[in-house]
Each structure stands twice: as structure tokens, then as C-alpha cells.
N, C-alpha and C positions, 0 to 999 in steps of 0.2 A: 504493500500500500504506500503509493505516495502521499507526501504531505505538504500542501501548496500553499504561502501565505501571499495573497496579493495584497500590500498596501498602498491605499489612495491619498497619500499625504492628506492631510487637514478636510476632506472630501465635505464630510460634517456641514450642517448648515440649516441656515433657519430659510421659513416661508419668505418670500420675496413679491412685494407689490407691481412689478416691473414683468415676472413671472406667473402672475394669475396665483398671487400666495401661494406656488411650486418653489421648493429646494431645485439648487442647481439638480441634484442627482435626480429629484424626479422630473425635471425640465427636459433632460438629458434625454437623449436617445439609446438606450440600452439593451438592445434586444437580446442578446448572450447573458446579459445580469439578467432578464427578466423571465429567459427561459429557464433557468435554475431556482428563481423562487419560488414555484411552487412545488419542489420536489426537494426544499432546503431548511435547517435549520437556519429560523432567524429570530435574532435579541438583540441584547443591550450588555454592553463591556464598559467598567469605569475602569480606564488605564493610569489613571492620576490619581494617587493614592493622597488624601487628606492632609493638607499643610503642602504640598509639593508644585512648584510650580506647572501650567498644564504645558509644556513641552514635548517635541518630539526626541528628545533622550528621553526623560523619564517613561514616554510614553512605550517606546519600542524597546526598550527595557525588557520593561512589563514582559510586552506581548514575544518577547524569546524566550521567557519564563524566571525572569532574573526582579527578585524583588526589591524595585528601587531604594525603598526605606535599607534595605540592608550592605546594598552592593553601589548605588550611584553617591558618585562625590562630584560630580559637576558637566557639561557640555564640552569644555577644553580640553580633559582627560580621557573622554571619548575619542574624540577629531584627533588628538594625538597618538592613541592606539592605531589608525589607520593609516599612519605614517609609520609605525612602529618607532618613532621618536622614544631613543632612552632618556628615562627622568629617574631622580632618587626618589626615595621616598617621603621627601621633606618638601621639594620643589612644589612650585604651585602655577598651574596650566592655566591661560585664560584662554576664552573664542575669542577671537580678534576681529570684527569686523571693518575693511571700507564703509565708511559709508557717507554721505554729504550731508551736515547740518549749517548753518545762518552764520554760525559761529561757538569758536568753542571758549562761553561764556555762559552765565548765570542769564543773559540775555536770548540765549540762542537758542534755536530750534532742529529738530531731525528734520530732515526735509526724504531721506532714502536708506533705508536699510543696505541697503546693497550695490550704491555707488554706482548708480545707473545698470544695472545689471552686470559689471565689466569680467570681461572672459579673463578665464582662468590665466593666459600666456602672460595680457596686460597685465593682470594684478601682480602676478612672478618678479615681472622688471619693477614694477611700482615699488613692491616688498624690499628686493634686492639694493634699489635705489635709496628706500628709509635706512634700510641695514648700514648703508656703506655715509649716510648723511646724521643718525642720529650713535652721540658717542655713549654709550650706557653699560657697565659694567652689572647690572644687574637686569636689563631687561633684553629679550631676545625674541625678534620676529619671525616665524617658522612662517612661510606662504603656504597658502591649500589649494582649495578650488574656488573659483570666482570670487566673490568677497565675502567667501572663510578663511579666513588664517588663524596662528596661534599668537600668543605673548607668551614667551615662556620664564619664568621667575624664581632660578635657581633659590632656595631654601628660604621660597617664601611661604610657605605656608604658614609659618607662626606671627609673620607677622601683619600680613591682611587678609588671612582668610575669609574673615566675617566681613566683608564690604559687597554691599550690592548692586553694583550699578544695574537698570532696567535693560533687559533685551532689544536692543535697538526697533525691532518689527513691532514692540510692543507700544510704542510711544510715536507711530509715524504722527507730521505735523503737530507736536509737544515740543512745550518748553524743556527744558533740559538742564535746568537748576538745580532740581532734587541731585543730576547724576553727577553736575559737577562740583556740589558739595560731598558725595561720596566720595568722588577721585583723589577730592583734597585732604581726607582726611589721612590719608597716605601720601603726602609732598612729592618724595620721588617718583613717584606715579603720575601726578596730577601734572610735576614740571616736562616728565618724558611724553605726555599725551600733547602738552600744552606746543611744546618743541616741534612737535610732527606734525600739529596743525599748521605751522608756522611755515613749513617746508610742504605740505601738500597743499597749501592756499596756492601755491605759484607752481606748482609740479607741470612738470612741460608733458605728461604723459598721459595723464588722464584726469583731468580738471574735476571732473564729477566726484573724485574719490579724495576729497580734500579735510579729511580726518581721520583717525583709529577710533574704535571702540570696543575695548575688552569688559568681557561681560562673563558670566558661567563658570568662573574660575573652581581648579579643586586638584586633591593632588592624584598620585595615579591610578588609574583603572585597574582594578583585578578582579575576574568573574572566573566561573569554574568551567570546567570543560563542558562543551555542550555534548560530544558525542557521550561520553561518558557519562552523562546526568543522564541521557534519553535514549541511550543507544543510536542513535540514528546520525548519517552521514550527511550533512546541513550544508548549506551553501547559501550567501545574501550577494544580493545584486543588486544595486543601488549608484547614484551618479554622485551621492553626498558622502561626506568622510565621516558622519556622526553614524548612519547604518555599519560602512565600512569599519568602523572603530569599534564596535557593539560586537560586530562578526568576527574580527581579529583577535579581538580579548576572553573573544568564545571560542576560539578555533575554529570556527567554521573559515570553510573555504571563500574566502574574498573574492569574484568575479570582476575582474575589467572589463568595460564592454568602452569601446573606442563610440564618440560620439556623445553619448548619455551626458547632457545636461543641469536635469535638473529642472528645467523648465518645459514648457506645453509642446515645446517643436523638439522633445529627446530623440533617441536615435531607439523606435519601441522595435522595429525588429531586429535591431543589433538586441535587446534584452530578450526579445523571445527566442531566437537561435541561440541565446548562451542556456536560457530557461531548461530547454528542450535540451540540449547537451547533455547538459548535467541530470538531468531525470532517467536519462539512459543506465545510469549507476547509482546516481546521490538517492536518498531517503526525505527528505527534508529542505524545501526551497522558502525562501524569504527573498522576496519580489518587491523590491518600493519603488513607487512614482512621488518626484513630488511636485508636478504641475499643479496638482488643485490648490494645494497649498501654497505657493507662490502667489496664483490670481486673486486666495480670498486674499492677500497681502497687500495684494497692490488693487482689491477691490475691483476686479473686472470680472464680471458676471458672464460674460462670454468666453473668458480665458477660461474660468473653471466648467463650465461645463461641454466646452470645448475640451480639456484636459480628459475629464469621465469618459465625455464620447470615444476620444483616443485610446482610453485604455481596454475600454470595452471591444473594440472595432481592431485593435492593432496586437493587444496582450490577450485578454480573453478567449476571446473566440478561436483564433490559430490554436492557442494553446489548449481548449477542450478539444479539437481536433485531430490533435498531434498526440493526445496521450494515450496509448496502445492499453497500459495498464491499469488497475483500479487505484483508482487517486480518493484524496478527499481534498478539494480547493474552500478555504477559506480566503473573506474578500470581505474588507472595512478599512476606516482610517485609524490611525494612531491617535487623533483629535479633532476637535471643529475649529474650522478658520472662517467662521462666518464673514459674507463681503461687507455687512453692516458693521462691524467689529474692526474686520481687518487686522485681526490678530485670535491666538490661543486661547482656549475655555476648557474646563476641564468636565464638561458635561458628560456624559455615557455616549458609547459610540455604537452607532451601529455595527450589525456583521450579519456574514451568512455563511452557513458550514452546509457542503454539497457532498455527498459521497456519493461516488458512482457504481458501489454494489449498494446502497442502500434506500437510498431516494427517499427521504421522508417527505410520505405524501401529505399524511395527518397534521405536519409542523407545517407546514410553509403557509406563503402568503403568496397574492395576485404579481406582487414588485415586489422591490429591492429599495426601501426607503429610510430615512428618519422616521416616517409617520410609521410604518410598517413595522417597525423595530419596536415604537413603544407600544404598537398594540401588543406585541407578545408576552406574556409571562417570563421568557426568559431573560433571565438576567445573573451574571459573570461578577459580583460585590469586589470582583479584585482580580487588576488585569496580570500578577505575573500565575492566575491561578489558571486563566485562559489556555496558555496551551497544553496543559493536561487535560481540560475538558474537550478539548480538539482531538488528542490523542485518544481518549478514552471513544469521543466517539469511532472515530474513523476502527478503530477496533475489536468495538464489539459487536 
């Protein structure tokens, strides 16, 4: 029995006036998600365990069956498991974002999480260029994909661990006072950020990306083996370093797939040709898109269910086609990124569990929805509990 996690980044969403009060997802055109509802289990999964912010670390955590409250120390320490970046165990890992705000001031505003979306090669030179322009003995820029990178802060952790600065996505068009009274309460931080503004205001390279923003800090990642927890040969495929770091500190097999994004135009059958590979032998796939999440980000209503349709239409459907053997595919997001929000909520998420020796006809519904999900009685009170209830079904 195979075991198939499709994730829809931030998929999640509320009724929409603009939509005939339809969620993107039931806007969507999803004939592949809707042929499987009524032959599927479908409920509700809280993957954001109480007190924790709703994020896609914590969240995809969870959902490989790793309980955040016991195992997650921050977003930094994930993305740098994906690089396999050595760290001691004192250092302290931030997520470093590009991104463009007004200014970096008690006056100033985010204007972009993501530095005008700028590709991964640009942001490389960007990094390279701060590296070689700011003098820092204690701070250190690891570049990632597009505008993720790290800050890396040999044997900081005793000394600001506890500082919070806000998730850049969480705060687009906000003041940014609250974060640069945080920065400051650690000096050498708040001068090294202040420095890099000072040198990305005038950056001849990519104008849009005209500050740092390290956020998610924590020290290193250690999770137990996945094969060994579940028996089963795992593989993630993902365009982001925060899946990829999840899969690495789990041993499962990291997939490159040349192309993948990240955003609504990824490379989907460069991921289904790797999907399909590896099911030939693997046990155990973890699938993420993160188009929907993206669009509810940047609040385009057409992006995200543009996103769905592709996944539906390019992932989906090839891939029930292609699978010779008895599979069980599950299919939900790690959280809602509602486009009225335009950021994380840590509400219950949809899902649907398909086995294809069992076809629960008695469970299923008409579609594949939000609304669908809370009609059901079922409900998963804790998402690293989910994929033993995945397991347990697909097996008995």
C-alpha cells in the first residue's frame, strides 16, 4: 500500500463575496478532487497545537507525525536542515527574509514579504554582495531560495533567544515599530539590520529587496528517524527549504525537481515524474505545492484558485492514473491563508483520505470542501496524531 500526502499550501479559506460566498476551493474546478469525494474519508485536522504560532513549520511538522510542542525550536532550524548547514548546539538560526518596507524605522512600513518575488540566482548575488559589504563577527548570511535565507548567530542562543520579531507575511502594509523595538533590544542586531538597510536602499541589483528580516529564530533541528518510527521508505518533494529541512532531519529522501518554484507557474510535471519514480519502490510520499499559499499572501483570488485548478488538473489526476498499485492518497493544506487575511490562522483544516481497495462509500460527501469538512463528524484534536490515523486507515 502506498501512502500519498498531497499538500495545498494555505489552500484553506473562507466564503468570498466576489465568489457567490464560494471558497476558492469550491470556486475551483476540480473534477479529480470531486471524483474521490464521495468514495473518501473527509474531516477536520487542527495542525497548530495551542499557544503555537499557525505556521507552515509547525504545521507540516504535525502532519509527518512529529509533535511540534516537543520537537520544533523554530523556522531557521528547519531551512537550515535543508542545506545541511553545520551548527553547534548553542548557535541560534534565524529565517532571513528580503523583503521591501518604507523604511527601517519606528516610522516604517512592510510594503513585501518577498522582495518583489526575486529568483533565487538574484537573491544568491544580493546575499553574496551583503556578505562581502557588511563587517560582522557574529552575524552570518547563508542565501536559500528566492527570498528565504538564513542569519546565522554562532552561540546565540543564550543571548536572544526570546525576541520576537513578527513574520514578515504576517504584517503586509503595517507599521513596523512593535518589530523594530524588538531588534533593538538586542543592539548588535538592530545596528547589523540597520547597516544592511543602509546598503540595500542603493543596491544596484535588485532595488525591490532593500532590507533583511530575520524572524523564526531557534537552535538546531533534531527529529527521529522516520523510517524507523513507521517502517516505511518516505520521500518529500517540495520547491521550499522549510519541507526540504523537515525531510532531511527525518531522513527521508529529499527530491530535487529542476524548475519547482514555489509559486502558481511551478514546474507540476517535473513533480509528478519524480512522484511517480519514487512510488515505483518508496512507501510513503509527501507532495507540497505552495501556490495557494502564496496568492492568499499576496490576496489574489484568481492566483489561488488558479493554483487548486493546477494541482488538480497537472498533480492529481496523472497521478491516480499512473498508480498500478493500491494507494491510499490523502489531500489538505497545512493551514488557511485566507485572501481577506492574507496571512496564517490556525483554524482546523480540511482533508480527505481515498483508499483505493476500500472506497468508503458511507463516509464521503458530494465535494471536496471547507463546508464539506465541517459537516463531518470527523475530527483529528491533534495534527502530529494524523498520520497514524492515515496509517491505521489505509491498513485495515
Amino acid at each position: 500500500m502506498k501512502i500519498i500526502f498531497l499538500i495545498e499550501d494555505g489552500m484553506g479559506d473562507f466564503p468570498l463575496p466576489e465568489l457567490n460566498n464560494k471558497t476558492p476551493l469550491e470556486a475551483a474546478n476540480t473534477s479529480y478532487l470531486d471524483s474521490l469525494a464521495p468514495h473518501s474519508l473527509i474531516g477536520r485536522c487542527q495542525t497548530i497545537p495551542q499557544g503555537f504560532p499557525p505556521g507552515s513549520d509547525v504545521a507540516n511538522m504535525a502532519l509527518l507525525g512529529y509533535d511540534p510542542v516537543k520537537y520544533h525550536t523554530g523556522r531557521g532550524p528547519i531551512e537550515a536542515a535543508a542545506q545541511n548547514i553545520i551548527t553547534q548546539k548553542n548557535d541560534l538560526i534565524w529565517r532571513c527574509n528580503l523583503v521591501e518596507i518604507t523604511d527601517f524605522s519606528s516610522q516604517g512600513k512592510m510594503l513585501d514579504y518577498s522582495a518583489g518575488h526575486i529568483d533565487t540566482n538574484t537573491a544568491k548575488k544580493l546575499i553574496g554582495w551583503l556578505n562581502s559589504k557588511l563587517s560582522s563577527s557574529e552575524f552570518k548570511l547563508i542565501p536559500g531560495v528566492q527570498y528565504r535565507h538564513l542569519l546565522i548567530q554562532p552561540q546565540g542562543y543564550q543571548k536572544i533567544s526570546n525576541l520576537s520579531p513578527r513574520p514578515p507575511h504576517d504584517i503586509l502594509s503595517q507599521n513596523i515599530s512593535q518589530d523594530i523595538k524588538t531588534y533593538k533590544q538586542y543592539p548588535p542586531l538592530y545596528n547589523f539590520l540597520k547597516d544592511a538597510f543602509k546598503l540595500l536602499n542603493h543596491n544596484p541589483i535588485w532595488p525591490k529587496a532593500n532590507s533583511l528580516w530575520p524572524w523564526g529564530q531557534g537552535k538546531p533541528l533534531t527529529l527521529p528517524d522516520f523510517t524507523q518510527k513507521t517502517g516505511l521508505k518516505g520521500a518529500v518533494i517540495s520547491a521550499v527549504d522549510l519541507i526540504k529541512g523537515l525531510g532531511q532531519a527525518a531522513n527521508l529522501e529529499v527530491i530535487e525537481v529542476k524548475g519547482a518554484t514555489g509559486l502558481v507557474n511551478t514546474n507540476y510535471q517535473g513533480k509528478l515524474e519524480a512522484a511517480i519514480n519514487f512510488l515505483k519502490t518508496g512507501d510513503f510520499l509527501f507532495l507540497h505545492l505552495e501556490g495557494p499559499d502564496e496568492a492568499g499572501h499576496i490576496g489574489s483570488i484568481r492566483d489561488k484558485i488558479q493554483a487548486i485548478e493546477k494541482f488538480d488538473k497537472y498533480i492529481l489526476g496523472p497521478l491516480l492514473k499512473n498508480l498500478n498499485q493500491s494507494f491510499t492518497v490523502v489531500i489538505l493544506c497545512d493551514h488557511f491563508t485566507p485572501i481577506t487575511l492574507r496571512t496564517h490562522i490556525a483554524d482546523p483544516v480540511p482533508f480527505l483520505i481515498y483508499n483505493s481497495q476500500k472506497k468508503f462509500k458511507d463516509k464521503g460527501q458530494k465535494t471536496f470542501s471547507e463546508k464539506s469538512a465541517q459537516q463531518s463528524p470527523l475530527f483529528i484534536r491533534k495534527g502530529e496524531n494524523f498520520l497514524n490515523f492515515v496509517l491505521e486507515q489505509a491498513n485495515a
